[in-house]
C-alpha positions in Angstrom: 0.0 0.0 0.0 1.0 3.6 -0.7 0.0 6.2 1.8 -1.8 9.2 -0.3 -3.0 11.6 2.8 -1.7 11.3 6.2 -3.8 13.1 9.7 -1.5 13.8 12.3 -2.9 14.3 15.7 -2.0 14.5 19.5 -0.6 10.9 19.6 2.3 11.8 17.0 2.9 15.0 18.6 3.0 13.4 22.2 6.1 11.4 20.4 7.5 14.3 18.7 7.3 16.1 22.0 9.2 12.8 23.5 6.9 12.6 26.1 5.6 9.5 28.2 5.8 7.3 24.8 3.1 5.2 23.5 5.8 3.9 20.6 8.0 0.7 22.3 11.2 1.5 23.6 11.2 -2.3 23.8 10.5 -4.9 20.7 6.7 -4.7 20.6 5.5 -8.4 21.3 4.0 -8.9 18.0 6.2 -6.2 15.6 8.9 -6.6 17.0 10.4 -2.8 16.8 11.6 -0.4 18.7 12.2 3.2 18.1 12.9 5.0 16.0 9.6 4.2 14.0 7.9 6.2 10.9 4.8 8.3 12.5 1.1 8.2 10.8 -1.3 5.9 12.3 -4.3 7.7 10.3 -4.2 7.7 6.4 -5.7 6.4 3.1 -3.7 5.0 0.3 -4.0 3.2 -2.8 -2.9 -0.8 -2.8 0.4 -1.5 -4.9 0.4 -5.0 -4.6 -1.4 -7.9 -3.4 -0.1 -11.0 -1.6 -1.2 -14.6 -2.4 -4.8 -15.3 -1.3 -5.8 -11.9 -1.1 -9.4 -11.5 -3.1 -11.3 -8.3 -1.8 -8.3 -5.8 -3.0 -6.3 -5.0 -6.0 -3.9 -2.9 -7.5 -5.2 0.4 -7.4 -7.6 0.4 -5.3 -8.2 3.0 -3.2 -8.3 1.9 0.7 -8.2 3.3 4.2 -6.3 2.2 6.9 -7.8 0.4 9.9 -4.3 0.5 12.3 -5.3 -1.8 15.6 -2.4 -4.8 15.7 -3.8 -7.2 17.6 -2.6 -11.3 18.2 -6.1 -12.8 17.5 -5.3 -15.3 20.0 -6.2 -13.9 23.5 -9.4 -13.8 25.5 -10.2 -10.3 24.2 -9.8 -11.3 20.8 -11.7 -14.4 20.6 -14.4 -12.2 21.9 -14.3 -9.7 19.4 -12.8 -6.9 21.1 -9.4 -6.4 19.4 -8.9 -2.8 20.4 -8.8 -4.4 24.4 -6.0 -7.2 22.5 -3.6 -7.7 25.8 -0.8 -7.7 23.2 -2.2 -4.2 21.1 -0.3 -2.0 19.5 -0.7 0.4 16.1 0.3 1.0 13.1 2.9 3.9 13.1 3.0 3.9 16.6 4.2 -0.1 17.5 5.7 -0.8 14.0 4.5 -1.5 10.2 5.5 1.3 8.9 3.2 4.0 9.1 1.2 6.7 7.3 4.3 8.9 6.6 6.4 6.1 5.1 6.8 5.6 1.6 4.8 2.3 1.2 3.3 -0.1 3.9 2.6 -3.8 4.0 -0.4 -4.5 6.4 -2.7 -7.7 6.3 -6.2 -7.8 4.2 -8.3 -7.4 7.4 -6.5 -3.8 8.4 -7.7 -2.5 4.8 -11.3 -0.8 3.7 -12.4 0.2 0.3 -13.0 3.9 -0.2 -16.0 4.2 -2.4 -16.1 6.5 -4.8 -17.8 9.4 -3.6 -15.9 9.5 -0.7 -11.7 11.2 -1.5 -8.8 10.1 0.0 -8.2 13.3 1.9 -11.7 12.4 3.9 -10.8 9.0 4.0 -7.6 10.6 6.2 -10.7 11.5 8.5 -11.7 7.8 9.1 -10.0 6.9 12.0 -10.7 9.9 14.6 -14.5 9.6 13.4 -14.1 6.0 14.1 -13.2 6.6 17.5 -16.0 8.5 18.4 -18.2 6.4 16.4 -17.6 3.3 19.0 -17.8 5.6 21.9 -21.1 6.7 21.3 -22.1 3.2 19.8 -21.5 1.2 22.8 -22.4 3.7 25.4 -26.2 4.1 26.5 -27.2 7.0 23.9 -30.3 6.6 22.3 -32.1 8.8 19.8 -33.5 11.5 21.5 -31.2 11.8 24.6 -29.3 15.0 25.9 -25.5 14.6 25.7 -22.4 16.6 27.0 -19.5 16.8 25.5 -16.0 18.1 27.4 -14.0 19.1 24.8 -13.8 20.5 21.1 -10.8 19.5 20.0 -10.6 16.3 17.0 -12.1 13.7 18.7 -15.0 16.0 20.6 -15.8 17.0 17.3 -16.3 13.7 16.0 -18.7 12.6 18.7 -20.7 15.5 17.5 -21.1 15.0 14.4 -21.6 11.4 15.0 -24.3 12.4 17.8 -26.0 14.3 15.1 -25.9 11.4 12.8 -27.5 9.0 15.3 -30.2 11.7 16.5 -29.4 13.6 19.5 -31.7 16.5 20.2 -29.7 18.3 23.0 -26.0 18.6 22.4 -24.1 20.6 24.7 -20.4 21.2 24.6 -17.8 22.3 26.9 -15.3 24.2 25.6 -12.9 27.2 26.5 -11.2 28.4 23.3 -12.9 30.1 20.9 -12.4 28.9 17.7 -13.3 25.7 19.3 -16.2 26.6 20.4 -17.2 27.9 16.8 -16.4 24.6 15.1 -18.1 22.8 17.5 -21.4 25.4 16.6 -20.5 24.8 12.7 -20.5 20.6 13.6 -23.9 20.5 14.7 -23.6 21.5 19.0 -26.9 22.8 20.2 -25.4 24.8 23.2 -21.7 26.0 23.7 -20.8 26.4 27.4 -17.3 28.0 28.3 -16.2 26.5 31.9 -14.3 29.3 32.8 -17.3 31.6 32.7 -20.5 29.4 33.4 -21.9 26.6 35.8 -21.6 23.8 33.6 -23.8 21.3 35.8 -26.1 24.1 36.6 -26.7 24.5 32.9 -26.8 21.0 32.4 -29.8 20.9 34.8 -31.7 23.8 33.4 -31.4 22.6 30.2 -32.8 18.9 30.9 -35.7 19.6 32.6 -33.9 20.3 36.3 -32.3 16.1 35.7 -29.1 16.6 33.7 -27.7 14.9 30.3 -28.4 11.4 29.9 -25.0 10.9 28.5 -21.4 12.5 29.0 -18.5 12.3 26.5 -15.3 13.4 28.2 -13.0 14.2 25.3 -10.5 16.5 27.3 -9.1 14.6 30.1 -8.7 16.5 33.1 -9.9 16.8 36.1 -12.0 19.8 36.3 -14.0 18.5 33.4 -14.6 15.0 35.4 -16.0 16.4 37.7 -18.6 18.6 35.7 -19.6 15.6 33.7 -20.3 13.5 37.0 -22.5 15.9 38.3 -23.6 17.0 35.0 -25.4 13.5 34.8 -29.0 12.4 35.9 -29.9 10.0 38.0 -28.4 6.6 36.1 -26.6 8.6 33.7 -23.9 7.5 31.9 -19.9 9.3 31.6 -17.6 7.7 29.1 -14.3 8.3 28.9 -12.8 8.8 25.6 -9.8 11.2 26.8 -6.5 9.4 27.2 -5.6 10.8 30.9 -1.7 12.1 31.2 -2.3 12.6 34.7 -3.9 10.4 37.3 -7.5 11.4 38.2 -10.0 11.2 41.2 -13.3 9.7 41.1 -15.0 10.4 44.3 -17.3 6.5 44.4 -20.5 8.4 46.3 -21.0 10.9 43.5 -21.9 7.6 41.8 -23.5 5.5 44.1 -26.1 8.0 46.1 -27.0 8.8 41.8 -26.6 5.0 39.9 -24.2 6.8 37.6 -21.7 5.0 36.0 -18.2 5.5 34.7 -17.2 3.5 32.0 -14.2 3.6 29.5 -13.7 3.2 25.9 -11.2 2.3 23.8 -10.5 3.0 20.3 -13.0 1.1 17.5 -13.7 -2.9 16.8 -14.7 -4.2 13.2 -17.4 -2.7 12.0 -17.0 0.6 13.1 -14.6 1.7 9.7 -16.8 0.4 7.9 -19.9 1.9 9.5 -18.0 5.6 9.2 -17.3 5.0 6.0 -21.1 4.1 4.8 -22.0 7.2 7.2 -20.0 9.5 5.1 -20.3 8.0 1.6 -24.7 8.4 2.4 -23.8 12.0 3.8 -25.2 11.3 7.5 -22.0 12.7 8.3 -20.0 15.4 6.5 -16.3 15.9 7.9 -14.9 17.8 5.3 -14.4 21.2 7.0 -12.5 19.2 10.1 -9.5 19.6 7.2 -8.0 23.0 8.3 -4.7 22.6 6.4 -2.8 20.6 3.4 0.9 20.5 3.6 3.8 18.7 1.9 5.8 16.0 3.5 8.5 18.2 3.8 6.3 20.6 5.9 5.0 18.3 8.8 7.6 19.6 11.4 7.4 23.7 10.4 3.7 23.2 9.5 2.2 20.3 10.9 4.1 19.3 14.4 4.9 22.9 15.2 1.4 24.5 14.3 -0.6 21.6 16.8 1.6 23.4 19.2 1.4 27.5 18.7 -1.7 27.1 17.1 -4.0 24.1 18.1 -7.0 26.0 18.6 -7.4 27.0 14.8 -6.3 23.5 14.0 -8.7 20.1 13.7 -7.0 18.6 11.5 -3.8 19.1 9.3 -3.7 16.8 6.4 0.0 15.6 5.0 0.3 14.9 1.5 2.9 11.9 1.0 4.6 11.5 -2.4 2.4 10.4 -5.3 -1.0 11.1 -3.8 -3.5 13.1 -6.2 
């Protein structure tokens, strides 16, 4: 496969930052490598070549990359959950290659056919939206449900959008930056709410009939926002985590109990959910084109793309890198 459009986001800066690493500084138990690795964990490409016993793809074909490496052996996989794989790693973050090599060789089950409605740029877009997609798909939403939403950045703009997709009629967002909170207007949020300067619980509560949001989606990760959402919830509502914490947190176990809330993590996407996003997009239930805020060249992703998530994240969703040969 030959990576076409490459999304870099907060796990490839976390590396280029060289902070607590998420790439092995030990031989991954199922790559095999170590640092220094190739970056780019969400991209779409076009297939080069196919090995023997490969039917669904062919040469040319335009594909997205679904990057979970998981042993297919444990109790977690044999259940279906390969994102909880006690061996998991990623592409571009545990090995493979990744989106910002020159070509990639990945098995048949990692790939998904673009259709053709749907560009390989926005096929870059896949991933993130396939994050959120699981989240909201395995938590308790239902149609008709008020959610909240702690943070705007990538990923809290995904849930939106797929929120909006599945039919929530109350989406309220937390958000302190402002072009954040304009993007997350422009995606579909019902009601912007800046921490700094409002009561988030106590507009939780007067905007869900005195109860709170049925549903919580903590996209930012810290503590403040943790405990918003817990009391932000009604009486057997639901917070998900989505966030991945750099800090340790505190949940207080009585804000739960004396309410039934409960607390539950998620983790990444399992099968289905690619393909799901994709079908969402290619019908136009969901339309992700705007989270594209720039296009660079490969030989900008340092001056362009790693150094503008830093001095400029706010104005940034997503930066799109171009690799060689992608049209």
């Amino acid at each position: 496969m030959k990576p076409a459009w490459v999304g870099i986001c907060g796990s490839d800066l976390h590396e280029y930052l060289g902070g607590p690493s998420l790439c092995p500084t030990t031989p991954h138990p199922l790559t095999g490598e170590t640092v220094p690795l190739t970056f780019g964990h969400e991209f779409s490409g076009v297939v080069e070549e196919v090995g023997e016993g490969v039917n669904d793809f062919k040469v040319g074909d335009r594909v997205v990359l679904q990057p979970i490496i998981y042993d297919g052996t444990c109790g977690a996989c044999k259940e279906g959950l390969i994102n909880c794989c006690y061996s998991n790693g990623f592409v571009g973050l545990s090995g493979w290659g990744g989106g910002l090599s020159e070509h990639v060789v990945v098995p048949e089950s990692c790939l998904y056919h673009l259709p053709d409605n749907v560009s390989l740029e926005i096929g870059a877009l896949v991933e993130p939206l396939a994050v959120a997609w699981h989240a909201v798909k395995i938590s308790p939403f239902k149609a008709g449900d008020a959610v909240l939403i702690l943070g705007g950045g990538p990923i809290g703009l995904s849930v939106i959008q797929t929120l909006k997709a599945k039919g929530a009629e109350k989406i309220i967002v937390s958000e302190v930056s402002p072009r954040r909170k304009e993007f997350a207007e422009q995606f579909g949020a019902h009601y912007v709410l800046d921490p700094t300067k409002e009561d988030i619980v106590a507009r939780c509560r007067g905007l869900c009939e005195g109860q709170g949001v049925h549903v919580a989606y903590d996209c930012a990760g810290v503590q403040a926002g943790l405990n918003q959402a817990v009391h932000s919830v009604r009486a057997r509502g639901t917070i998900v985590n989505i966030a991945i914490w750099e800090k340790e947190c505190t949940i207080v176990p009585n804000d739960l109990v004396f309410k039934e809330r409960k607390w539950m993590g998620v983790a990444t996407y399992v099968k289905g959910d690619f393909q799901d996003v994709i079908d969402a997009i290619s019908k136009g239930t969901i339309v992700p084109d705007d989270m594209i805020t720039k296009k660079i060249e490969l030989d900008e992703v340092v001056l362009e793309g790693f150094e503008a998530l830093i001095k400029d994240k706010d104005n940034q969703v997503k930066i799109l890198v171009k690799v060689s040969g992608a049209s």
